[in-house]
C-alpha positions, 0 to 999 in steps of 0.5 A: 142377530145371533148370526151377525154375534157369530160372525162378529166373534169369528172375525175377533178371533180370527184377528186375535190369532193373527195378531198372536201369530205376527207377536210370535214371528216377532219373537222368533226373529228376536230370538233369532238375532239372539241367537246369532249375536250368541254364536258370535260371541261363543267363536271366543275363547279360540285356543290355537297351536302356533308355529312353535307348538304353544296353545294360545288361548285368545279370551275375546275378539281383539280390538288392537293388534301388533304386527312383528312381520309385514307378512303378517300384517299384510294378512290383518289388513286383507282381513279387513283389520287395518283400524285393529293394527296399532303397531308393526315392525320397522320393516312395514310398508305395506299397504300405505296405511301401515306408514301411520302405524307405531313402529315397534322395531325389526330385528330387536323389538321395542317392548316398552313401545308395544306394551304402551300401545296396549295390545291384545294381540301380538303377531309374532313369527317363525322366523324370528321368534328364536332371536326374541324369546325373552322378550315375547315371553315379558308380552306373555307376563304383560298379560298379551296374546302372543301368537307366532305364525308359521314361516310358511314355505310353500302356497299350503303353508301360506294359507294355513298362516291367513287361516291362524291370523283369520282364527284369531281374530274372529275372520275365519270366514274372510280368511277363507274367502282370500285363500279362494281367491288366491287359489283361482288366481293361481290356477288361472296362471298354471293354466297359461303357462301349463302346454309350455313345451320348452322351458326356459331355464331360470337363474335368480339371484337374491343379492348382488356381486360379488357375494351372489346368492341364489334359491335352491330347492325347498324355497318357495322361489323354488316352487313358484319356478316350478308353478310356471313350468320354469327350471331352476337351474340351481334346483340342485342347491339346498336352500339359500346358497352362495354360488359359483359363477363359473357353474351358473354360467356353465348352465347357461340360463335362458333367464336371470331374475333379480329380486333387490332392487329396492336397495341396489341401483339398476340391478339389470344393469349390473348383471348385463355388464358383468365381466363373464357373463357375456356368453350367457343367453339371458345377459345375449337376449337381456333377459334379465328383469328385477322383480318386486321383491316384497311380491315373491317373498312375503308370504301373504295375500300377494304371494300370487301377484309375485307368482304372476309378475315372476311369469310374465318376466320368465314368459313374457310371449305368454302373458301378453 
């Protein structure tokens, strides 16, 4: 019997223990959970450096956003912030679901409109941030977020912005994720087009005749060229300039690239048929393409989509 007590007692300890070990892993999960649910919540207050060298401090995640530029909301809706974006500028129209959202206003921001949708944040840029520095400083006093993005003008720069925007709102980890993906992608197109032994020369124009501008160096459009191991014949130029026609003929592009024809009609049409320009190789060989011009120029997630579309339009043998 003081065997079969003995055994019995054993087996009630041993169950005691094990019961007392599954409550303790219980436990630990909880506090686990716990745990994570606190490292969430301590990712806020952020305080960021925006563009214009201003500490911004974000109290918590925001749960509505208003964009002032498509490139910025371009970068929200990447991020997965489509329900949080509650207003975006005039010139939005991208993905469609932006064509939902409360326009707040382009070049003049309606401020009454924006404080009414009771934002969070507000995402302002570079760009145009100098034009509206009352008003953002009357969504400061309102007691919003005003965060501007930096004007990025080159791939490092457009990632630094997608790092801000996903900081802000508590998406480092899908911002970084995005910046990956651009980065594969991108390099997946230099690899293509890197052993191209003849480049071709390129002329793009911005806008149309007769006040013809073009992309010099220090402009993205100038990277990008330079990315498919294409010349930019106007590489010499600074900036944004208006040009010569009887210089860019001289260069004799291999090449023309268009990037309006979301408001001029036919485009190509217009360059093919320019009096002047029969003896120029790209107008002889037409080889003057339109680009999606919100894919070149808006600095955001599609940038690389731009760089690719611009590619394959330069190098068509290539990209197959």
């Amino acid at each position: 019997m003081k065997k079969l007590y003995s055994l019995l007692l054993i087996v009630l300890l041993t169950i005691g223990a094990l019961a007392g070990c599954t409550e303790k892993k219980e436990q630990v999960k909880e506090d686990n959970k716990a745990s994570v649910g606190s490292k969430t919540e301590a990712a806020f207050p952020v305080t960021i450096k925006d563009a214009l060298g201003n500490k911004v401090v974000i109290e918590k995640k925001p749960e509505k956003i208003v964009s002032l530029m498509p490139s910025n909301t371009e970068i929200a809706y990447s991020l997965g912030l489509g329900k949080e974006v509650v207003g975006v500028s005039d010139f939005d129209n991208y993905p469609e679901d932006v064509l939902k959202k409360e326009k707040v206003g382009g070049q003049d921001i309606n401020l009454e409109k924006i404080i009414s949708l009771k934002p969070n944040l507000v995402l302002a840029h570079a760009s145009s941030a100098h034009n509206s520095t009352e008003g953002l400083q009357q969504l400061k006093d309102a007691g919003i977020s005003v965060l501007v993005v930096n004007d990025a003008e080159n791939f490092d720069q457009v990632y630094d912005s997608i790092r801000m925007i996903g900081k802000a709102t508590g998406e480092t980890k899908k911002a970084d994720e995005i910046i990956k993906g651009m980065k594969d992608d991108l390099a997946k197109i230099i690899a293509k087009t890197k052993d191209i032994k003849m480049k071709k020369k390129v002329f793009v124009e911005v806008s149309p005749a007769p006040e013809i501008y073009t992309s010099g160096k220090n402009t993205f459009m100038d990277e990008m060229l330079s990315v498919i191991n294409a010349e930019n014949i106007a590489n010499d130029q600074e900036g944004w300039v208006k040009i010569d026609q009887e210089a860019m003929i001289k260069r004799n592009p291999d090449v023309v690239i268009t990037t309006y024809g979301y408001y001029v009609k036919n485009p190509t049409e217009q360059v093919l048929s320019r009096q002047g320009w029969e003896s120029v190789n790209a107008v002889k060989n037409k080889q003057v393409i339109d680009v999606d011009s919100d894919r070149v120029t808006r600095s955001g997630p599609r940038i690389v989509e731009g760089v690719e579309e611009l590619a394959k339009a330069v190098y068509p043998e290539v990209f197959k």
